[in-house]
C-alpha positions, 0 to 999 in steps of 0.5 A: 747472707753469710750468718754472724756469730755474736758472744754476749758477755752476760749476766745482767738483766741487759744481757737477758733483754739483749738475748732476747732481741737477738736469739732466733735472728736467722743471720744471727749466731748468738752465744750468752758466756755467764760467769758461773758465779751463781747456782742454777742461774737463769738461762738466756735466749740463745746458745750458753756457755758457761765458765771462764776464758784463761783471761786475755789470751784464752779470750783471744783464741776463743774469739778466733775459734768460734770466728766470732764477728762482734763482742758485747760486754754487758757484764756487772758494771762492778765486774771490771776484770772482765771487761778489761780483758774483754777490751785487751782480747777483743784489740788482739783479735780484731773483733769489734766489742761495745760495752753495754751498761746501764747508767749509774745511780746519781746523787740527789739534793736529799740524798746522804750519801757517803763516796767511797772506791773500795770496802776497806773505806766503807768500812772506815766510813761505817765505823765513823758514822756510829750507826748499828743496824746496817744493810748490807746490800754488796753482794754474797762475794763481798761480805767478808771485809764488814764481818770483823766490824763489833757492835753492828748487827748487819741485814745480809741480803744476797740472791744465794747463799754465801759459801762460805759465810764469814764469821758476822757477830750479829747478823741476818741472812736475807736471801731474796732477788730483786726487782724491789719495790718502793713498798717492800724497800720502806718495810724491809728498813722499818721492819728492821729498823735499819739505820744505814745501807752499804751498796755498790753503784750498780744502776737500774731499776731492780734495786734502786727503790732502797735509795728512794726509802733511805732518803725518805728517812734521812738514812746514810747510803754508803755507795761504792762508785764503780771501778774504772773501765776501758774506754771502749764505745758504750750503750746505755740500753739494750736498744742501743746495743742492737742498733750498733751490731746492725751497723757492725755486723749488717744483719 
């Protein structure tokens, strides 16, 4: 049997458990690409890459280069360009791509959640809700849009530091990597007698136990929904995702 040759857009714990099912595979080639956002990231199973593509075309002729059989986006689902150019890259290459992301928090009858699509609204949504101790769990990339708010001391929680750190009045940096759980979530807000969060839908596990605390305490979450994504054929779980590269590539 003709060996394959799968690149996994990674980055995810997904990817990582993905990696995992499939690296040492003898009919599989499998290359993980990480986005090099983060110092000294953890390795996948497997062949990595490191780095961007030269968006769509650069993608495109990389698929072709490497004779690339099959494509899973398992990127952030807050990673949107990425899977845009994945999807555009993939059509131009005629290499098939499945997207592979985990489902979406969803708001529960006790929840306080406030809806916004981008952080020029949760900022506005801050401002209105009067609150003055906030954590701030959006990821070191996306800080800069809160740090011009007055009289709000923020709790900064982030894997690594940002670089640069915008100009917070009143803050703490909080460098920490999930998975958190219900526990430490309840200590981190009493502790810090956090009275509102600021995060992006990010689904999973790792980090939903600050959901689960803030409802217990009546706390507003504003909750960034996630941006819009191709339609290509979707997996919610690792499993899944193997099932449709055996279909795919027959291994």
């Amino acid at each position: 049997m003709k060996r394959k040759t799968v690149l996994l857009l990674g980055g995810t714990t997904e990817a990582y458990d993905l990696a995992e099912r499939l690296a040492g595979r003898d009919h599989i080639r499998l290359i993980s690409s990480l986005a090099g956002r983060t110092e000294n990231p953890r390795l996948p199973a497997g062949e990595t890459r490191i780095g961007g593509f030269g968006g769509v075309d650069g993608l495109a002729g990389y698929l072709r280069d490497e004779g690339i059989d099959a494509v899973i986006d398992a990127t952030h689902p807050f990673a949107a360009t990425m899977g845009w150019h994945a999807a555009a890259a993939c059509v131009q290459a005629a290499v098939p791509l499945l997207r592979l992301e985990r489902p979406a928090w969803s708001v529960g009858p006790d929840d306080h959640w406030v809806l916004v699509d981008d952080w020029d609204q949760a900022v506005t949504q801050l401002r209105q809700l009067g609150r003055r101790r906030v954590l701030l769990a959006v990821g070191r990339q996306d800080l800069a849009p809160f740090s011009a708010i007055d009289g709000i001391w923020f709790l900064l929680r982030a894997v690594t530091r940002p670089e640069p750190l915008p100009a917070f009045a009143a803050y703490e940096l909080l460098l920490e990597r999930g998975p958190f759980d219900l526990a430490h979530e309840r200590a981190l807000l009493a502790g810090r007698r956090i009275d509102a969060i600021v995060c992006k839908n990010s689904g999973g596990d790792a980090t939903a136990a600050k959901l689960e605390a803030a409802r217990e305490l009546g706390m507003p979450v504003i909750m960034r929904r996630r941006p819009e994504r191709p339609g290509v054929e979707t997996a919610a779980d690792p499993s899944a995702a193997v099932d449709w590269l055996r279909a795919q590539v027959r291994f």
